[in-house]
Structure formats: structure tokens, C-alpha cells
C-alpha positions in Angstrom: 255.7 145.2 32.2 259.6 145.3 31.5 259.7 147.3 28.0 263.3 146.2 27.2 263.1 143.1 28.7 261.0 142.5 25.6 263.4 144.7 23.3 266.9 143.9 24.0 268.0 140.0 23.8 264.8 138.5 22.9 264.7 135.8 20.3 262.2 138.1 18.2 264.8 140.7 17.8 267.4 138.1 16.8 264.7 137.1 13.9 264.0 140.6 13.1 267.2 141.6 10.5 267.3 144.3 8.4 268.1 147.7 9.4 265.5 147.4 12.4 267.3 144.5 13.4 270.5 146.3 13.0 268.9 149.1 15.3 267.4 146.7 17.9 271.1 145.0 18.1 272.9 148.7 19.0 270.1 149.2 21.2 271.3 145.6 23.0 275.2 146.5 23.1 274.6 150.4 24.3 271.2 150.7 25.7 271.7 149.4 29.4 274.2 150.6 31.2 275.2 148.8 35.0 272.5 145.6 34.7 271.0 143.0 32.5 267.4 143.4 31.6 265.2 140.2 33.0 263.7 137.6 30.2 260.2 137.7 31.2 258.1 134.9 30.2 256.5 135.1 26.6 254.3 132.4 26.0 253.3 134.0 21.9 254.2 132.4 18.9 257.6 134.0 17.6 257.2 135.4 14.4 254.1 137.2 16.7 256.7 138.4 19.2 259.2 139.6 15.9 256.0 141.6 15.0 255.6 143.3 18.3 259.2 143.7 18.4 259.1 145.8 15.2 256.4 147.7 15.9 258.1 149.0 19.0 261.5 149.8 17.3 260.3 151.2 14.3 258.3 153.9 16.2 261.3 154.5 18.1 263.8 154.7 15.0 260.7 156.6 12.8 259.9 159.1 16.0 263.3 159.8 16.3 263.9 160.7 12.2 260.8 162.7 12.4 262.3 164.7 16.0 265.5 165.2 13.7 263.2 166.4 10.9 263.5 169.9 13.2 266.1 169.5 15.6 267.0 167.2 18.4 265.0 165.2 20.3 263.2 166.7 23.1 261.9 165.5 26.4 258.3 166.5 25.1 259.1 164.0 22.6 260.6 161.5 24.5 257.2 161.9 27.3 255.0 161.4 24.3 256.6 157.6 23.4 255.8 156.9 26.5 252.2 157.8 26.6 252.3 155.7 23.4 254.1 152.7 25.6 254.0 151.2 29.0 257.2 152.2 30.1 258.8 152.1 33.3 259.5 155.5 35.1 263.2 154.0 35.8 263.4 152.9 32.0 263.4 156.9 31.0 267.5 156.7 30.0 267.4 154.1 27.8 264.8 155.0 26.0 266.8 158.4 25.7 270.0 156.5 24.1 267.8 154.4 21.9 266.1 157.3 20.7 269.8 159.0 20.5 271.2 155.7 18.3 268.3 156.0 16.2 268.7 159.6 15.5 272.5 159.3 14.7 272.1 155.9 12.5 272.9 156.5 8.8 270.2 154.5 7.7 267.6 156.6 6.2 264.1 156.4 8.0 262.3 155.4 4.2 264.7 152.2 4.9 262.9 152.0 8.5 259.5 152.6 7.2 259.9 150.3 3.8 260.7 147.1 6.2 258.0 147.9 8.6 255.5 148.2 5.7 256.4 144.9 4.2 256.3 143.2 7.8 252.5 144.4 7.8 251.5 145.0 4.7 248.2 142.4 5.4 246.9 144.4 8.4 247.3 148.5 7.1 245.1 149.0 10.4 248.6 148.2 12.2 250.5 150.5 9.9 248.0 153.5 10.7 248.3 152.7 14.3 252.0 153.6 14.0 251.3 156.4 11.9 249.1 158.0 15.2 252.1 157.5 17.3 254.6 159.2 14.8 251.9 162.2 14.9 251.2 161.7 18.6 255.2 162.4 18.7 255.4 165.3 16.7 252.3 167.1 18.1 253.8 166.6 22.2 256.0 170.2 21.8 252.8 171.7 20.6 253.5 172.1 17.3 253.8 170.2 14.0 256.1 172.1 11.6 255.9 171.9 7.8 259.1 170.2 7.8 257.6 167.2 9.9 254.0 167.2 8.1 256.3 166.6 4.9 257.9 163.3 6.9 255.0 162.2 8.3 253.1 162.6 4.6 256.2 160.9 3.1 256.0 157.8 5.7 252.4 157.2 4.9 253.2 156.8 1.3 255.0 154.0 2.4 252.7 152.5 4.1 250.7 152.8 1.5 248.3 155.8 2.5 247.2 158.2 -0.6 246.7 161.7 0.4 242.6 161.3 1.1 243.8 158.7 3.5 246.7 160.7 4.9 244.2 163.6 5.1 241.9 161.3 7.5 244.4 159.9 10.0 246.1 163.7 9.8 242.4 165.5 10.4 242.1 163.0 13.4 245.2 163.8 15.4 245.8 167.0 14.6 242.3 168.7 14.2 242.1 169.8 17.8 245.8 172.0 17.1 244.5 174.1 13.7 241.2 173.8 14.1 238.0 171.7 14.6 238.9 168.8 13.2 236.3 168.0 10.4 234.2 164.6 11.6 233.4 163.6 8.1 237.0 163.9 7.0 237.8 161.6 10.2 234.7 159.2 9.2 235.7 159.0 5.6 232.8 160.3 4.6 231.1 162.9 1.7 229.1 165.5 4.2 225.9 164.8 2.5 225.6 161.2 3.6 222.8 160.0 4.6 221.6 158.9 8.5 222.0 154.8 7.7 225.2 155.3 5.4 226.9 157.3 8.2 225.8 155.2 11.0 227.0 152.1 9.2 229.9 153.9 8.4 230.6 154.6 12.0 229.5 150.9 13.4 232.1 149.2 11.0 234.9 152.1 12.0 233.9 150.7 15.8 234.9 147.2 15.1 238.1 147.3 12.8 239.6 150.1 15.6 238.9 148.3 18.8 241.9 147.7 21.0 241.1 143.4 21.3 240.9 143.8 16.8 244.0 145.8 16.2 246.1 143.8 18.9 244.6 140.2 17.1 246.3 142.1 13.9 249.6 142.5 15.4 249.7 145.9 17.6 251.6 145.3 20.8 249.4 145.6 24.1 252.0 148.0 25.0 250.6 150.4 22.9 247.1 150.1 23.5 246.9 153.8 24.0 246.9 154.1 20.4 244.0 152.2 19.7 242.0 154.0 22.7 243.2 157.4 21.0 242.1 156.0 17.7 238.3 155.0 19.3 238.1 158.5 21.1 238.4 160.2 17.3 236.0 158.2 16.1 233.7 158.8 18.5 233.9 162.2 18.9 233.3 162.6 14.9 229.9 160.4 15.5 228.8 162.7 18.0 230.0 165.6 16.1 227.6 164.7 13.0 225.0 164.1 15.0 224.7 167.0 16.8 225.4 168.9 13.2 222.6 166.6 11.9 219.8 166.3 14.6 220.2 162.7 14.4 219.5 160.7 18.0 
């Protein structure tokens, strides 16, 4: 699957507007150098492919404001967008000068975040998928300074995360880097819950956070590796408690 044959050009983009839209259109004058980019056939609605659309650009333009949060954008960075996306190995340049156009815009990344929060502000399951990749980004040099915690905490308001919630998706990503991450802080759970409360708990987490639910609410099937990352958590937090519990 062609990445920016989706990106640059597409009638979604042209419906986009906004400083995303503004992004998306530099991307389209400066992002491919030498050839034009196929159309590949998109049978979805198009205010479905705007969505995907913004999704994609606003973790660039967001991933890239976050990199700048502590310098310049690495390849570290750059390789962990693309665990994030299906990209093509011979796509690796222009995702470089979008990342690059990003970066130098003058638009502020609250600008960024504000439009893709009002784009899905019905499906917050979305919004914390993009969140993952934002940390996914910051963690791929092996550490997450204070200076991007305070970004990522700062994008979450946005999206309309309060800290026990930015707490959750931060104890879920990041838990592995400081520490065992704490499985009833990823479960959104009080540790003295009971067996049936936690298991229900953990059934409903299932089915909101499967890849087929969050793509139905509007995350692009590029980035299903969110969503997989998202169910690994989850499930690793289960297991956790039960071990810590005895429960079968």
C-alpha cells in the first residue's frame, strides 16, 4: 500500500483545511521529488478518507513538534513512524521532508492537536490511538525526556485526557522504560478490585481496543500496529493481575 499515494493529491486532503490541510498541501508541492505518486483506487466514503487522511498527518506534524520538543528529528524517530505506518522502504525520504516541513511550520502543534480533536471528538478511542503513536515516537531513541512528557501531557489535554487518564495510556507505553508498568493503572482499575469487576473490566477493554472496532471508528488500517500494541498492554496487565491474584 502506496502511503502518499493516499496523502498527497487525494480528494480527502483537498477537504481537509485548516492548518493540517495547510500541512498536507506543502507536503504535495515539496514532498516528491522526480515522480508523481499513483491514485490508487479508494472505494470509502470521503469524509471517511478526510479522517484517515488526518489521522496520518497529524501524527506526522504532532511527532515531529514533539522530536523538536528536544532537538531535531532523528532517524530513531523517523523508524518508529513507520512501525506506526505501512510504509514503503523506498518512501523513507519523503517521509523525512514531511517530517522536516512539519518541524519548521510556524503553526503551533496545540493548533495541530485542537483540529484533530474536533475531527474526532465522537470516537476518543481514535484520539488515544494517536496519543500511543506520539509516545511510540518519543520512546524509539530510548528515552522520553521531561521536556517531551510535558508535550505529550499537554496534547492529551486536548484531546481531552485528565491526568488519571494520561496516567493510564502513559503507564501503558512507557511502563517497560522506568519500571514495571503497573497493570491496574493500565486496566483503570483500584488494586483491590474484585475477580468479576476486574475480569469485566478486562472483557469490555478487549472489545472497545480491537483492531476491526477502532478502524470502524476511524483509525486508518495503516496503523493497525497501534491497535495491536494497544491489545498487547492490555493483555499483559490481565495476566499480570492474575498471576498477582491467583486467579485462573
Amino acid at each position: 500500500m502506496n502511503l502518499w499515494g493516499k496523502l498527497i493529491g487525494g480528494a480527502a486532503g483537498l477537504m481537509l483545511g485548516g492548518p493540517l490541510g495547510a500541512l498536507l498541501g506543502a507536503a504535495a508541492g515539496h514532498a516528491v521529488d522526480a515522480y508523481v505518486l499513483p491514485q490508487e483506487p479508494d472505494a470509502r466514503p470521503p469524509e471517511e478518507r478526510m479522517r484517515s487522511v488526518a489521522f496520518t498527518i497529524a501524527v506526522i506534524a504532532l511527532g515531529a513538534k514533539l522530536a523538536k520538543a528536544d532537538g531535531a528529528v532523528t532517524h530513531d524517530e523517523l523508524a518508529a513512524f513507520k512501525e506506526v505506518f505501512q510504509v514503503d522502504p523506498d518512501e523513507e525520504a519523503n517521509l523525512q521532508r514531511v517530517f522536516d516541513l512539519a518541524r519548521r511550520s510556524t503553526a503551533g502543534f496545540d493548533s495541530y492537536a485542537r483540529q484533530i480533536a474536533a475531527m474526532f471528538d465522537d470516537h476518543p478511542l481514535v484520539l488515544e490511538e494517536l496519543l500511543g503513536g506520539l509516545f511510540h515516537i518519543a520512546k524509539a531513541d530510548g528515552l522520553v525526556p521531561q521536556a517531551e512528557l510535558d508535550y505529550l501531557k499537554q496534547v492529551a489535554a486536548i484531546f481531552g485526557f485528565d491526568d488519571a487518564a494520561f496516567a493510564r495510556i502513559r503507564a501503558s507505553h512507557l511502563g517497560a522504560m522506568v519500571a514495571a508498568a503497573d497493570p491496574w493503572t493500565v486496566l483503570d482499575l483500584p488494586p483491590d478490585t474484585d475477580e468479576a469487576t476486574a475480569r469485566g473490566r478486562y472483557r469490555h477493554l478487549v472489545r472497545e481496543n480491537h483492531p476491526d472496532h477502532l478502524i470502524a471508528e476511524g483509525l486508518p488500517e495503516e496503523a493497525i500496529a497501534l491497535a495491536n500494541q494497544k491489545m498487547a498492554a492490555i493483555n499483559a496487565a490481565w495476566m499480570s493481575v492474575r498471576a498477582e491474584r491467583g486467579w485462573r
